[in-house]
C-alpha positions as CSV (number, residue, x, y, z in Angstrom):
1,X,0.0,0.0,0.0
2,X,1.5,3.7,-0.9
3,X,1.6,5.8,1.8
4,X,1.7,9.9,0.6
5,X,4.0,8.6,-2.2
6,X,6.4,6.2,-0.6
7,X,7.2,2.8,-1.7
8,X,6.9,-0.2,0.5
9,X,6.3,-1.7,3.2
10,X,9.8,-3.6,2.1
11,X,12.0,-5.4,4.1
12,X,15.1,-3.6,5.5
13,X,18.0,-5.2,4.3
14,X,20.8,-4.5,2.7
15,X,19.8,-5.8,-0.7
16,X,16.2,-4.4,-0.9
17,X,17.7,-0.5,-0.1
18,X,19.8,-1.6,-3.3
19,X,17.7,-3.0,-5.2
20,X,15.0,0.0,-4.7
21,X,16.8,3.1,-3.7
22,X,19.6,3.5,-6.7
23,X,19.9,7.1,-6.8
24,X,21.6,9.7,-4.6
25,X,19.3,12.2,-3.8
26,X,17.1,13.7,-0.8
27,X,14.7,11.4,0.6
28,X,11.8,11.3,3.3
29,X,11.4,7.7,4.9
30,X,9.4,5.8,7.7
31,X,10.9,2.6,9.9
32,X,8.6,0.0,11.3
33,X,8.2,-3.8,12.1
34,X,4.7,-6.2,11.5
35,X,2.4,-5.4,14.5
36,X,1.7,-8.2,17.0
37,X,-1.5,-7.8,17.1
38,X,-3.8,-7.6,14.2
39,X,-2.0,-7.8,11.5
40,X,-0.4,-5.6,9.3
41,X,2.8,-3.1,10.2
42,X,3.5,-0.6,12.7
43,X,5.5,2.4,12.0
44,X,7.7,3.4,14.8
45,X,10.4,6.1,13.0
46,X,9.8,8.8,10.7
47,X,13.5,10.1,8.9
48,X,14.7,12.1,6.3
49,X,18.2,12.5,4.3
50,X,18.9,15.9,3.1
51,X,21.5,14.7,0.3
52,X,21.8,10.5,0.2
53,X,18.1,8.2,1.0
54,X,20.2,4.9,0.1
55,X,23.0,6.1,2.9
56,X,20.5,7.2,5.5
57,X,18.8,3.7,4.9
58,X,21.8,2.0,5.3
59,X,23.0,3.4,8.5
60,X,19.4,2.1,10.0
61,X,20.1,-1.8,8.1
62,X,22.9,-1.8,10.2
63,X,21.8,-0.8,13.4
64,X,19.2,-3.8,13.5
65,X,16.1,-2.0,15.0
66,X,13.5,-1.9,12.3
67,X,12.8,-4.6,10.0
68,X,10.3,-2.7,7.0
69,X,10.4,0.4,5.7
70,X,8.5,3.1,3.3
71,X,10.6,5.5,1.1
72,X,10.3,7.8,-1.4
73,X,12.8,10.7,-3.3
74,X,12.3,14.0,-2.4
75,X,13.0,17.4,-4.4
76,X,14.4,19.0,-1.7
């Protein structure tokens, strides 16, 4: 389901931010994990990168918290 514009829910790894974030540019994102309850996901971060979405992505792939996310390019 898009969400304002962004792509996903898609699973945080490091292969699936390459696979669908390929350019270097400014980004808005959200983190989350599949609720317990009910189904579905649960969002739990909002972020942003001002220059690099695949970077800011891959700072959070490695830290382990979140294990979907929503992203989409920004013009600014």
């Amino acid at each position: 389901m898009a969400v304002l514009g962004l792509q996903g829910p898609l699973l945080l790894t490091q292969a699936t931010v390459d696979r669908y974030i390929r350019l270097t540019k400014p980004g808005a994102y959200i983190l989350g994990r599949r609720a317990r309850y009910g189904g579905g996901y649960r969002a739990h971060y909002v972020g942003r990168s001002d220059d690099d979405l695949g970077d800011r992505l891959s700072d959070h792939v490695q830290a382990r918290e979140y294990t979907y996310f929503w992203a989409a390019y920004m013009p600014t």
